[in-house]
N, CA, C and O atoms as a CHARMM CRD file, in Angstrom:
* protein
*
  292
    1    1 UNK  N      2.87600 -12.87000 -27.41200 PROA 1      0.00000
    2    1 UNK  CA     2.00900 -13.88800 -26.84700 PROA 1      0.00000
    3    1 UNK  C      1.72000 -13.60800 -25.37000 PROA 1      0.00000
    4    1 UNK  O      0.69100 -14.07200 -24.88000 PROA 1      0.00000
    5    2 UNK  N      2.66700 -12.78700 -24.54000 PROA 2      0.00000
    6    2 UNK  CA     2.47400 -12.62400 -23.48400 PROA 2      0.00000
    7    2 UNK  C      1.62600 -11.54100 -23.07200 PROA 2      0.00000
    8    2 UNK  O      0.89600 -11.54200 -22.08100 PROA 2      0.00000
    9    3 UNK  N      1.77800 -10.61100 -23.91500 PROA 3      0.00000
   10    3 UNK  CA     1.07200  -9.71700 -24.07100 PROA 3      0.00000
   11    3 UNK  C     -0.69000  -9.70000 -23.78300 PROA 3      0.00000
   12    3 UNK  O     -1.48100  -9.06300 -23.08700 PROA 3      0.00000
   13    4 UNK  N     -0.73400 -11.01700 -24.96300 PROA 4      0.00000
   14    4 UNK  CA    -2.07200 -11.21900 -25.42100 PROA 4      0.00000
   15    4 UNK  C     -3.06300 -12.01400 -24.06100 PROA 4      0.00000
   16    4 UNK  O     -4.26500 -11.99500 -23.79200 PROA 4      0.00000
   17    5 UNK  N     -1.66300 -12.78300 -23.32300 PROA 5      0.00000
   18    5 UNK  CA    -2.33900 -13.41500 -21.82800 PROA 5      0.00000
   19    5 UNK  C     -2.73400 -12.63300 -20.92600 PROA 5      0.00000
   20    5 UNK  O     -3.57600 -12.80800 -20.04400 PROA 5      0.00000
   21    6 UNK  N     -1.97200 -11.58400 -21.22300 PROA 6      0.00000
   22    6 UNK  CA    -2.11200 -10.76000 -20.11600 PROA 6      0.00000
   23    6 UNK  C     -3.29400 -10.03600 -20.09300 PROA 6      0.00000
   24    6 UNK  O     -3.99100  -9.78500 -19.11000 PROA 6      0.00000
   25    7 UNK  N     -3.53600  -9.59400 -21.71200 PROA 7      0.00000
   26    7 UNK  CA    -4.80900  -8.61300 -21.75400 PROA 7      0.00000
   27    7 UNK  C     -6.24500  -9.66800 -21.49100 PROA 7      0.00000
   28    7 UNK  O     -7.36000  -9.20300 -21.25500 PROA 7      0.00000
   29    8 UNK  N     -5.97500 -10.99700 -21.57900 PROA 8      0.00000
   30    8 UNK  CA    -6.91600 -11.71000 -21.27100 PROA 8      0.00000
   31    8 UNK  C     -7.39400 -11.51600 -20.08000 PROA 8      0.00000
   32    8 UNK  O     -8.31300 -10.76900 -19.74500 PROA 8      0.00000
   33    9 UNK  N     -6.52500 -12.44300 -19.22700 PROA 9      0.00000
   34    9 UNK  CA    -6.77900 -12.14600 -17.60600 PROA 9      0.00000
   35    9 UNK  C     -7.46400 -10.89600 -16.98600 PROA 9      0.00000
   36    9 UNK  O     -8.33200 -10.75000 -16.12500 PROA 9      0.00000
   37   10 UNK  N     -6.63200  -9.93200 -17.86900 PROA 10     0.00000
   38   10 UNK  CA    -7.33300  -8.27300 -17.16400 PROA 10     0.00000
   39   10 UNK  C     -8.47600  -8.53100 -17.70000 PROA 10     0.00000
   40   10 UNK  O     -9.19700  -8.68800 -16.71500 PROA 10     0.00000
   41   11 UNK  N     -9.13600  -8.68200 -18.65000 PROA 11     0.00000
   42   11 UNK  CA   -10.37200  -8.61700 -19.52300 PROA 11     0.00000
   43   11 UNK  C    -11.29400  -9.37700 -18.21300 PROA 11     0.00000
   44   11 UNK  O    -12.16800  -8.85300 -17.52300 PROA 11     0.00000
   45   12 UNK  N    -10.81500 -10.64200 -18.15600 PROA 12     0.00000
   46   12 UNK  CA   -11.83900 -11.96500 -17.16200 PROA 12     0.00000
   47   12 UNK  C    -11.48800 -11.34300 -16.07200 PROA 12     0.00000
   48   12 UNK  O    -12.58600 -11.01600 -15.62100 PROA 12     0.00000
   49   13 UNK  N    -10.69500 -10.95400 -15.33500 PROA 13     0.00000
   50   13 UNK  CA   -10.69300 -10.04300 -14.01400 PROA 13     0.00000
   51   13 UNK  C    -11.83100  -9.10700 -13.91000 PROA 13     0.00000
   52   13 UNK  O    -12.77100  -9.16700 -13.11800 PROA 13     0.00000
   53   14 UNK  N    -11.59200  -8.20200 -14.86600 PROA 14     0.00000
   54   14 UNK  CA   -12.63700  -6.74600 -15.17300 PROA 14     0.00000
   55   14 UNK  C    -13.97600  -7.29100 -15.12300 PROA 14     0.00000
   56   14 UNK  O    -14.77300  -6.75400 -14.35400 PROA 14     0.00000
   57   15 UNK  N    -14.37400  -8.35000 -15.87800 PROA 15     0.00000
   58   15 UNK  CA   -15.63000  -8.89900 -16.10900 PROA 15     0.00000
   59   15 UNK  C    -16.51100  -9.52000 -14.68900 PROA 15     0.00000
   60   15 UNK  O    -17.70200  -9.39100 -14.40600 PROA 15     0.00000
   61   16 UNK  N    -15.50700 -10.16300 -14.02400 PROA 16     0.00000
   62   16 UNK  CA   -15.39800 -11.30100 -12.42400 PROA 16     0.00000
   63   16 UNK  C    -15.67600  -9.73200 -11.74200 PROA 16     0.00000
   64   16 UNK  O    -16.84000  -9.74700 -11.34200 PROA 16     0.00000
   65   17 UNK  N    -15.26400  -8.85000 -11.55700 PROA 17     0.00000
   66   17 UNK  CA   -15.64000  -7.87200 -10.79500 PROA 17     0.00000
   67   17 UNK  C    -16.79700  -7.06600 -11.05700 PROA 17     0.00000
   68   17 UNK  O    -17.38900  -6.48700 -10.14600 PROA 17     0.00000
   69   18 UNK  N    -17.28600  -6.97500 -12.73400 PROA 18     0.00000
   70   18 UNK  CA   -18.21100  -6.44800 -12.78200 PROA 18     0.00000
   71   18 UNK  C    -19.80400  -6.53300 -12.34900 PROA 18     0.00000
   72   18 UNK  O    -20.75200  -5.84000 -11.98300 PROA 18     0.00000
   73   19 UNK  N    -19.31400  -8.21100 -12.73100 PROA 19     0.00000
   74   19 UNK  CA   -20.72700  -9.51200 -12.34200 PROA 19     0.00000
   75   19 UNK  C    -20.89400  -9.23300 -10.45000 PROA 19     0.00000
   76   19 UNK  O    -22.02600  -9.18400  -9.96800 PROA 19     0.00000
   77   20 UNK  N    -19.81700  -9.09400  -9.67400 PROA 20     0.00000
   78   20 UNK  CA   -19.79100  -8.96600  -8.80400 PROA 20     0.00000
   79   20 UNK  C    -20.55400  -7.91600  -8.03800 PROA 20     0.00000
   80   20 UNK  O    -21.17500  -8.07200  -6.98700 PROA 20     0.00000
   81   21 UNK  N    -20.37900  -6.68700  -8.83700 PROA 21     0.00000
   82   21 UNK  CA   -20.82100  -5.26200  -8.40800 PROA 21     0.00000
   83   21 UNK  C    -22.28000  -5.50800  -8.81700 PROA 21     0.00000
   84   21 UNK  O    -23.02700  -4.78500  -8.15700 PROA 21     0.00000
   85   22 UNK  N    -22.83600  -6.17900  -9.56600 PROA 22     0.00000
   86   22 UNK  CA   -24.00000  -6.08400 -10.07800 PROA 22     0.00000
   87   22 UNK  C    -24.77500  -7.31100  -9.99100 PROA 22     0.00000
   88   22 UNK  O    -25.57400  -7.67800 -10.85300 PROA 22     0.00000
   89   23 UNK  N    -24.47700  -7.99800  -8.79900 PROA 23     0.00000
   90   23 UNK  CA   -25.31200  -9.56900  -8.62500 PROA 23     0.00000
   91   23 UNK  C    -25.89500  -9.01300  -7.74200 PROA 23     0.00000
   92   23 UNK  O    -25.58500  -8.30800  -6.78100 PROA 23     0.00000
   93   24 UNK  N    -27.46800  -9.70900  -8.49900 PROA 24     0.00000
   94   24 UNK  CA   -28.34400  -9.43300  -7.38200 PROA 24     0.00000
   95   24 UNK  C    -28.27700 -10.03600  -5.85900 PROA 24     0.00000
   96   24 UNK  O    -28.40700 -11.24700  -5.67700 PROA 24     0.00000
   97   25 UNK  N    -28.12700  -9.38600  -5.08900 PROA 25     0.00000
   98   25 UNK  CA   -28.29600 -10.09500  -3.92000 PROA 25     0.00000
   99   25 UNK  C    -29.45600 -10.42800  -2.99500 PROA 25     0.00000
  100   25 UNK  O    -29.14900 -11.24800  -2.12900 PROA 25     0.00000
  101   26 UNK  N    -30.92800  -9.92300  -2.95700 PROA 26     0.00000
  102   26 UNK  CA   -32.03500 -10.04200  -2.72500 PROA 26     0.00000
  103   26 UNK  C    -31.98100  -9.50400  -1.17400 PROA 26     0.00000
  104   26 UNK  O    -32.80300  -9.95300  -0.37500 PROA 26     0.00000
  105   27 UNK  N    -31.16100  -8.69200  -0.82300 PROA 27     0.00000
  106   27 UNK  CA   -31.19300  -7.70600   0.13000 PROA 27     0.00000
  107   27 UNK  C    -32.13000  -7.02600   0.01400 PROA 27     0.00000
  108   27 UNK  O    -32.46400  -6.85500  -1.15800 PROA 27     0.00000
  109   28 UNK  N    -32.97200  -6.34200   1.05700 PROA 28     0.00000
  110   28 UNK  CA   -33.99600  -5.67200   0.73800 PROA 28     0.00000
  111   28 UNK  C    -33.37100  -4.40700   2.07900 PROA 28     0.00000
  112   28 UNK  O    -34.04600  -4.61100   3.08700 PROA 28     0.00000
  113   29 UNK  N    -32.34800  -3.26100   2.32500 PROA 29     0.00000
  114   29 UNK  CA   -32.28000  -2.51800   3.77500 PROA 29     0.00000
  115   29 UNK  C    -33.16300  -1.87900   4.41300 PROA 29     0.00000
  116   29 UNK  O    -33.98700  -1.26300   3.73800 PROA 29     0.00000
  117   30 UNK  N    -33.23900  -1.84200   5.57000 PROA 30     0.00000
  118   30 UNK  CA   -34.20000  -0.89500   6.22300 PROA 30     0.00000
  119   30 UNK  C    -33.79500   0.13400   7.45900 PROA 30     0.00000
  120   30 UNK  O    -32.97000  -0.07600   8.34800 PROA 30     0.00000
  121   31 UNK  N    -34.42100   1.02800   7.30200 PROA 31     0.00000
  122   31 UNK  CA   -33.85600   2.34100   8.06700 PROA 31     0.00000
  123   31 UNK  C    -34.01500   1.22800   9.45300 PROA 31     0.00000
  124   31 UNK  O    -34.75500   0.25300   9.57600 PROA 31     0.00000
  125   32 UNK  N    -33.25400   1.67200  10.17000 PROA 32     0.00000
  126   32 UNK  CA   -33.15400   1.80200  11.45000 PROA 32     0.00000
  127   32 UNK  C    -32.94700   3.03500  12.85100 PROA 32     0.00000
  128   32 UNK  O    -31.77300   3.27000  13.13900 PROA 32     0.00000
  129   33 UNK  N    -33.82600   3.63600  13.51400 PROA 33     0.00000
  130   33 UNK  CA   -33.13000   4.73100  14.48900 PROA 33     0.00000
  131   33 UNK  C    -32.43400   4.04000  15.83400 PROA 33     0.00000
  132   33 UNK  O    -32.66900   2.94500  16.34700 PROA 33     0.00000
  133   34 UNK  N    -31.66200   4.89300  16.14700 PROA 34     0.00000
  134   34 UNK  CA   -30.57800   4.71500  17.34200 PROA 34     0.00000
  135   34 UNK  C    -31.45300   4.85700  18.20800 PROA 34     0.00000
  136   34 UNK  O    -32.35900   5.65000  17.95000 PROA 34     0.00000
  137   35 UNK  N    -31.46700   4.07100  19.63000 PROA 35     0.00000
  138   35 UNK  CA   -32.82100   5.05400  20.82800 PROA 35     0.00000
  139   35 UNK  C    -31.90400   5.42200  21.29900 PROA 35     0.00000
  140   35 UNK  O    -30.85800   4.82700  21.04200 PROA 35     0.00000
  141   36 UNK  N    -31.89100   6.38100  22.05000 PROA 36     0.00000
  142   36 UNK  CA   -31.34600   6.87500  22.95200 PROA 36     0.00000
  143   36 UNK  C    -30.60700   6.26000  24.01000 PROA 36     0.00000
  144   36 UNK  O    -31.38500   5.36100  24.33000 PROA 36     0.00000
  145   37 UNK  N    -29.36000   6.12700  24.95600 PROA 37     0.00000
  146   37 UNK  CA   -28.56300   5.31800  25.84100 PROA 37     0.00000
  147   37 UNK  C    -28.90100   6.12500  26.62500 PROA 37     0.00000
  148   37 UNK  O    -29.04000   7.34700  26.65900 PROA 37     0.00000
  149   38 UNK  N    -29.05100   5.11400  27.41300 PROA 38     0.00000
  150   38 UNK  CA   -29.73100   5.44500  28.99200 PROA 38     0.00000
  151   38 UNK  C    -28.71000   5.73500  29.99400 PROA 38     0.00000
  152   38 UNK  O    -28.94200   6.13700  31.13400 PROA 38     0.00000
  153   39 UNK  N    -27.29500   5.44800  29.37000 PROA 39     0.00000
  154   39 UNK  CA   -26.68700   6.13400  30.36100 PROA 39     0.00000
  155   39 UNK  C    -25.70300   5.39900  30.84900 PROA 39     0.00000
  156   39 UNK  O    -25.63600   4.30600  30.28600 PROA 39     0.00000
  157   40 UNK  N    -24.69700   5.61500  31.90100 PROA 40     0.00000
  158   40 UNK  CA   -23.78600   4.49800  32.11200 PROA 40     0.00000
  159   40 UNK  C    -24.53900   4.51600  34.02900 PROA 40     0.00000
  160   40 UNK  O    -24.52600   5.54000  34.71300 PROA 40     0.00000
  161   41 UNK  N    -25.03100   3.34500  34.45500 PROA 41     0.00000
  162   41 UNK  CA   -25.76400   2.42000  35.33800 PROA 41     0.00000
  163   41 UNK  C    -24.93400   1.34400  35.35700 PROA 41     0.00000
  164   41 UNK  O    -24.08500   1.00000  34.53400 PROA 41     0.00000
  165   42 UNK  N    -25.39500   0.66200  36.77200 PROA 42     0.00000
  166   42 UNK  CA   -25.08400   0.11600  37.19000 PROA 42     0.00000
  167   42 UNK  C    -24.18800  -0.35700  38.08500 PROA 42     0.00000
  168   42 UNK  O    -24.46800  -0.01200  39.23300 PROA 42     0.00000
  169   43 UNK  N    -22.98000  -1.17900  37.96200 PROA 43     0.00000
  170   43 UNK  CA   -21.87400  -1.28300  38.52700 PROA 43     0.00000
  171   43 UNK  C    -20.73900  -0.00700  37.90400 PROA 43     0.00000
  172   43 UNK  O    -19.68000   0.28500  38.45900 PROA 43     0.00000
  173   44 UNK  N    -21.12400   0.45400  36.98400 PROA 44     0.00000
  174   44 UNK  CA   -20.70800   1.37700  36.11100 PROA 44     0.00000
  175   44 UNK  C    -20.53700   3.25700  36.15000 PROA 44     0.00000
  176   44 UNK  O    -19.91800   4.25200  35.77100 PROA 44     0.00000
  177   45 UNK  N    -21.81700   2.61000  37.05800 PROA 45     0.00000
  178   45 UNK  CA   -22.29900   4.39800  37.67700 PROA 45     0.00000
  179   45 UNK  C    -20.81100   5.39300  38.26000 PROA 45     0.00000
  180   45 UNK  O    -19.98300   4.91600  39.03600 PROA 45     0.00000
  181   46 UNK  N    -20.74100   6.62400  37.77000 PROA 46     0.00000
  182   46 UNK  CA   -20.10000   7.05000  38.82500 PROA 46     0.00000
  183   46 UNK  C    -20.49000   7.34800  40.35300 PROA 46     0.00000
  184   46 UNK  O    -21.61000   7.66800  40.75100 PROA 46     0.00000
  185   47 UNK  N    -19.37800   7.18300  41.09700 PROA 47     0.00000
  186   47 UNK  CA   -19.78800   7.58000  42.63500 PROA 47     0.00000
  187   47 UNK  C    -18.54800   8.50400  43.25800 PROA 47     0.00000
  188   47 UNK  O    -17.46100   8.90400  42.84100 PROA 47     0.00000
  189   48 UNK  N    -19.15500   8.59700  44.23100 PROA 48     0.00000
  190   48 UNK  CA   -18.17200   9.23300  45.16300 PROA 48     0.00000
  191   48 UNK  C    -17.62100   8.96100  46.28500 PROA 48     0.00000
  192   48 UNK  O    -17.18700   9.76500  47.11000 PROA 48     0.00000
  193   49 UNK  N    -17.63100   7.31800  46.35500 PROA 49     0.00000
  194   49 UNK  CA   -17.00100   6.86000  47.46400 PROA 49     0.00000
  195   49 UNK  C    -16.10900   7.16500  48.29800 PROA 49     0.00000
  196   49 UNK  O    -16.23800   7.23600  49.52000 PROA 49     0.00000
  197   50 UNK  N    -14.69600   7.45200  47.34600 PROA 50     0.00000
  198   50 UNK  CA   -13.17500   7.46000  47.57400 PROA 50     0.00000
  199   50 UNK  C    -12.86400   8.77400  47.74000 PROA 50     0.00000
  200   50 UNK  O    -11.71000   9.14300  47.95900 PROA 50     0.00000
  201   51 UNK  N    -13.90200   9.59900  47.64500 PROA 51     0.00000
  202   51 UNK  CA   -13.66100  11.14500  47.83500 PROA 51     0.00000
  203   51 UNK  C    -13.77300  11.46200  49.59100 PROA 51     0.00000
  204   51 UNK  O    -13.41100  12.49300  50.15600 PROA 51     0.00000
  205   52 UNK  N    -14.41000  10.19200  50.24300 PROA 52     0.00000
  206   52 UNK  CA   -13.97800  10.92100  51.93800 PROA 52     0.00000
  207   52 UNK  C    -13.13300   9.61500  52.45600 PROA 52     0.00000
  208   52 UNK  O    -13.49100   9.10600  53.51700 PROA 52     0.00000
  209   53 UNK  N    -12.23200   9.16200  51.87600 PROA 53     0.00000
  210   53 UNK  CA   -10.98900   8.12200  52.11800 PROA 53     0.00000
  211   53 UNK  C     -9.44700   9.68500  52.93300 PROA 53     0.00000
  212   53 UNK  O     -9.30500  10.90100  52.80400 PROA 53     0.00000
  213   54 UNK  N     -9.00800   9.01400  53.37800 PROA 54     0.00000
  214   54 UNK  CA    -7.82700  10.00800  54.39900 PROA 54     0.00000
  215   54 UNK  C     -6.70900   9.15000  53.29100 PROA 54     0.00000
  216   54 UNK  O     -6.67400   8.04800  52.74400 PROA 54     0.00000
  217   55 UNK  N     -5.73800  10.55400  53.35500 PROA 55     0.00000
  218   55 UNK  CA    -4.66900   9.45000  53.13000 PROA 55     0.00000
  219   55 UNK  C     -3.42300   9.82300  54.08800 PROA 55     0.00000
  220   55 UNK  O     -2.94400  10.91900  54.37800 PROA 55     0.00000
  221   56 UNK  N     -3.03900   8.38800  54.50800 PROA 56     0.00000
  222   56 UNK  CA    -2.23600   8.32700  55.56100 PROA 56     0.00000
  223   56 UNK  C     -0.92900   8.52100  55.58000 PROA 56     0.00000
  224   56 UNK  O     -0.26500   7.72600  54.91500 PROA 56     0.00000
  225   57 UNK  N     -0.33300   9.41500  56.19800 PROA 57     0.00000
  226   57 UNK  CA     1.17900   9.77500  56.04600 PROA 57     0.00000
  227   57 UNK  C      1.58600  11.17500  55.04700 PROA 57     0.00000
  228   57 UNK  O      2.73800  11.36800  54.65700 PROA 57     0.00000
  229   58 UNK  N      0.68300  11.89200  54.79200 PROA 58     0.00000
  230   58 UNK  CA     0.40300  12.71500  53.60500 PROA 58     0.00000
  231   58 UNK  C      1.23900  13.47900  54.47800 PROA 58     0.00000
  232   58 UNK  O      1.03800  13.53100  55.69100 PROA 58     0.00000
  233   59 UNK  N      2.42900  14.24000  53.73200 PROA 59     0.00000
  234   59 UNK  CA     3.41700  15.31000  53.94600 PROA 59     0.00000
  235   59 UNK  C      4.90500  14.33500  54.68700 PROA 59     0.00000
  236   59 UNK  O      6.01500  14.83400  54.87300 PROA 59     0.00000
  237   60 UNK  N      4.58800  13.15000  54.94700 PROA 60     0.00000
  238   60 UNK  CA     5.75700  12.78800  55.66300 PROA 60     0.00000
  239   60 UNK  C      6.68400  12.15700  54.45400 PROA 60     0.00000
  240   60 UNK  O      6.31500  11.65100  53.39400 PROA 60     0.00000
  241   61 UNK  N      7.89100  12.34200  54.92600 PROA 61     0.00000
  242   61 UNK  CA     9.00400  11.71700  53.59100 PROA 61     0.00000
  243   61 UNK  C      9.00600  12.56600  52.92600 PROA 61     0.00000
  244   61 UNK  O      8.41200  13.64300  52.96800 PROA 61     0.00000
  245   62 UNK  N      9.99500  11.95000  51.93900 PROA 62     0.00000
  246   62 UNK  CA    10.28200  12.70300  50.74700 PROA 62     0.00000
  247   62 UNK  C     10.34100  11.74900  49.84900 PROA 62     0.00000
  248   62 UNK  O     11.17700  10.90600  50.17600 PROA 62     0.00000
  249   63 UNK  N      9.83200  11.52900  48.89600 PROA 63     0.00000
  250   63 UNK  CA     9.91300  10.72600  47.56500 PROA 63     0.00000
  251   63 UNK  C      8.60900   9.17900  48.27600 PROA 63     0.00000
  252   63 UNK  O      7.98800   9.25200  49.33600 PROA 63     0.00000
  253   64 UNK  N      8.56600   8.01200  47.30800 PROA 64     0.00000
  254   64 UNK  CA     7.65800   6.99800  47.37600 PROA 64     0.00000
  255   64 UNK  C      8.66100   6.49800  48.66900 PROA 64     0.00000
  256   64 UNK  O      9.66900   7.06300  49.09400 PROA 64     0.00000
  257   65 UNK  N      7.89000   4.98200  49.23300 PROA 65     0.00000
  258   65 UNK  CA     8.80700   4.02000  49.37600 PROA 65     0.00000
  259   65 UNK  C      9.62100   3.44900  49.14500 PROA 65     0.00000
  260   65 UNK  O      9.91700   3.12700  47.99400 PROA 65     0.00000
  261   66 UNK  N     10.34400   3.08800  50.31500 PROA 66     0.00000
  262   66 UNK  CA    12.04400   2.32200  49.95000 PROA 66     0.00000
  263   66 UNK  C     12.03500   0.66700  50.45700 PROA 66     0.00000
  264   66 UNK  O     11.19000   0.27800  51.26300 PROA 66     0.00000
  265   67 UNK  N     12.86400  -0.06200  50.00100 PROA 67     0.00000
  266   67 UNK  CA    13.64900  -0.94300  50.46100 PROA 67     0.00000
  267   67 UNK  C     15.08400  -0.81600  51.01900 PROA 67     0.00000
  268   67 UNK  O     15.97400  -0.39400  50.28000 PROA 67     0.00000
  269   68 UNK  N     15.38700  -1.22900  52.53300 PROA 68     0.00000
  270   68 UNK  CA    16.51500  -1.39900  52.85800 PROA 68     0.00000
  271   68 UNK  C     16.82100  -3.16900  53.06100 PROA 68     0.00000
  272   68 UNK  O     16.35200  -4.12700  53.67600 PROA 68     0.00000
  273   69 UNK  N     18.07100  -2.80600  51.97500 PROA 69     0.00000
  274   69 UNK  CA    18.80000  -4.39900  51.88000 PROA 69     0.00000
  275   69 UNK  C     20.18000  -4.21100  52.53500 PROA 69     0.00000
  276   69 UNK  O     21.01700  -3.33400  52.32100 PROA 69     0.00000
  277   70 UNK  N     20.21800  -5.50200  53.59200 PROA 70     0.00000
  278   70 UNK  CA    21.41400  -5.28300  53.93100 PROA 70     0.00000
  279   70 UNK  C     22.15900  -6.48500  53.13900 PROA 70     0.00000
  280   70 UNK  O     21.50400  -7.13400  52.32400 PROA 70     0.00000
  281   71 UNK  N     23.53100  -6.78800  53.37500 PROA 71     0.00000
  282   71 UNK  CA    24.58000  -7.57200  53.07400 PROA 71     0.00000
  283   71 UNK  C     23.81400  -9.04900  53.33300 PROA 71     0.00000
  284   71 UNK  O     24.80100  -9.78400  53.30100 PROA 71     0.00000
  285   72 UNK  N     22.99800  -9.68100  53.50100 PROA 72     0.00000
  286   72 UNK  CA    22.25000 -10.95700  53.24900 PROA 72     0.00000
  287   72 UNK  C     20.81400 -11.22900  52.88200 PROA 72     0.00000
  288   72 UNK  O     20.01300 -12.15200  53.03300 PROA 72     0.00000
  289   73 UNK  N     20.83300  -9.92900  52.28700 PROA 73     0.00000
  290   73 UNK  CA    19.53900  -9.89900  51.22700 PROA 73     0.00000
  291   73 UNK  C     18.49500  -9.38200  51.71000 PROA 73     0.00000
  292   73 UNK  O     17.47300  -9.30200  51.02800 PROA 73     0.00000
């Protein structure tokens, strides 16, 4: 008997999917072309601002910055 439920369900499953694949939907597609991107503009643009920036202290030290903590924090 269980058997027989089972092959049901698959049967009305199989069927529920078939109706599915094959309902009309009254879509009609249409080509579309890509235009061309114009590019990255705007605030977006590259520049070269930061290329005549100095940087200050260059060669002094050894390693990043420190913190010195004494005995009251």
């Amino acid at each position: 008997m269980l058997k027989l439920i089972g092959k049901a369900v698959l049967i009305i499953f199989g069927l529920i999917i078939l109706y599915l694949l094959t309902w009309p939907t009254g879509i009609d597609p249409v080509a579309w072309t890509l235009q061309k991107s114009p590019g990255i503009t705007g605030d977006y643009a590259p520049n070269n601002l930061l290329s005549k920036t100095e940087i200050f202290g260059k060669g002094m030290g050894v390693g990043p910055e420190d913190i010195d903590v004494d005995d009251q924090g």
